[in-house]
N, C-alpha and C positions, 0 to 999 in steps of 0.2 A: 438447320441444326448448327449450333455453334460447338466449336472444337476450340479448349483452351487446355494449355500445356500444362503439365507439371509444376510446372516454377510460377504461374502466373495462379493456381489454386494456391499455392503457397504462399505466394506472397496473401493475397488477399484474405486469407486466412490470416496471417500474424497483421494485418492490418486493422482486422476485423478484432482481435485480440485487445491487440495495442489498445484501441477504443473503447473496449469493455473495459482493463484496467485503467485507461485516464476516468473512465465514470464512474469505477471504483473509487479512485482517490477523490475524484470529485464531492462523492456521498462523505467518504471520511472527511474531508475538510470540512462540510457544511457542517456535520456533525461537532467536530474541532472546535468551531470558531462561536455555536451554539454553547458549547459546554463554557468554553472560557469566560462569554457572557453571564451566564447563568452561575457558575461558580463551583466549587468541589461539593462535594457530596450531595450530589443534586442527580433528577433523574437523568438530564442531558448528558450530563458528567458520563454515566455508569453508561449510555448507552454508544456515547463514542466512543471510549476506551475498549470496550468490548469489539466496537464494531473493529476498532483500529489493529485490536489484537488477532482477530478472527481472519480482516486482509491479512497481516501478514503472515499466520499462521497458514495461511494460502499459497502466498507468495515464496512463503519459505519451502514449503514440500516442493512448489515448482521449481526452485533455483536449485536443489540437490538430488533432483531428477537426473539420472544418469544421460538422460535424452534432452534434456536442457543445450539448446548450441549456444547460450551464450560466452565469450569467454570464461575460461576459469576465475581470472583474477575479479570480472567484475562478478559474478555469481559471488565469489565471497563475499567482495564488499557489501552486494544488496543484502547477503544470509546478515553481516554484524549490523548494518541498518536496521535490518528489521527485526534484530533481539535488539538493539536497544530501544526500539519502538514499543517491543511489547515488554520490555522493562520499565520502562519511564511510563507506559500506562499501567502499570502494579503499581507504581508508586504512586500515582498522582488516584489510583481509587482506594489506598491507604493513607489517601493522605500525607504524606509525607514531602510530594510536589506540588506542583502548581502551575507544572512545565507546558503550560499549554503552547506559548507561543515558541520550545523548543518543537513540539512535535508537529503543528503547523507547517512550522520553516519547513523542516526536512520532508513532510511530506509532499509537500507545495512542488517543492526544488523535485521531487521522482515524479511525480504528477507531469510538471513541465518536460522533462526530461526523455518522455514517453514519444516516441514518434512511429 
């Protein structure tokens, strides 16, 4: 029978995490990079904006989780990433941007960022 401690289920759990969110961002960039091809008001468009909104619509309940251990300062910074994320996809499914290769970058850069 194998006995593993506290700390070592924990970690491998936020490891296990960490993973699930880099294939999160993974899906949104494939999505991302299909839409900017294909162009705005297109099905690909509508479905990556959504999906991008929906991550961080996810993202965001979990960074203002009172049980969040991340630092305070970086929980905000990801909380205003990720309103400008699902801002900039309002905009670009009214038409109004085009920001694909804004929301790419940045999602790219948290994707990498994930360890």
């Amino acid at each position: 029978m194998y006995k593993f401690s506290y700390a070592e289920i924990l970690e491998d759990s936020s490891t296990e995490s960490r993973a699930r969110e880099r294939d999160a961002f993974d899906r949104a960039l494939e999505l991302l990079v299909s839409a900017e091809s294909a162009g705005l008001d297109t099905p690909e468009c509508r479905a990556a904006m959504l999906f991008l909104q929906r991550l961080w619509g996810l993202l965001i309940r979990d960074l203002t989780d009172a049980n969040n251990e991340l630092a305070p300062e970086l929980r905000a910074d990801l909380v205003s990433i990720g309103l400008w994320n699902i801002r900039e996809a309002d905009r670009v499914l009214e038409q109004s941007s085009s920001n694909f290769s804004g929301l790419i970058n940045i999602n790219r850069t948290i994707r990498d960022g994930l360890q």
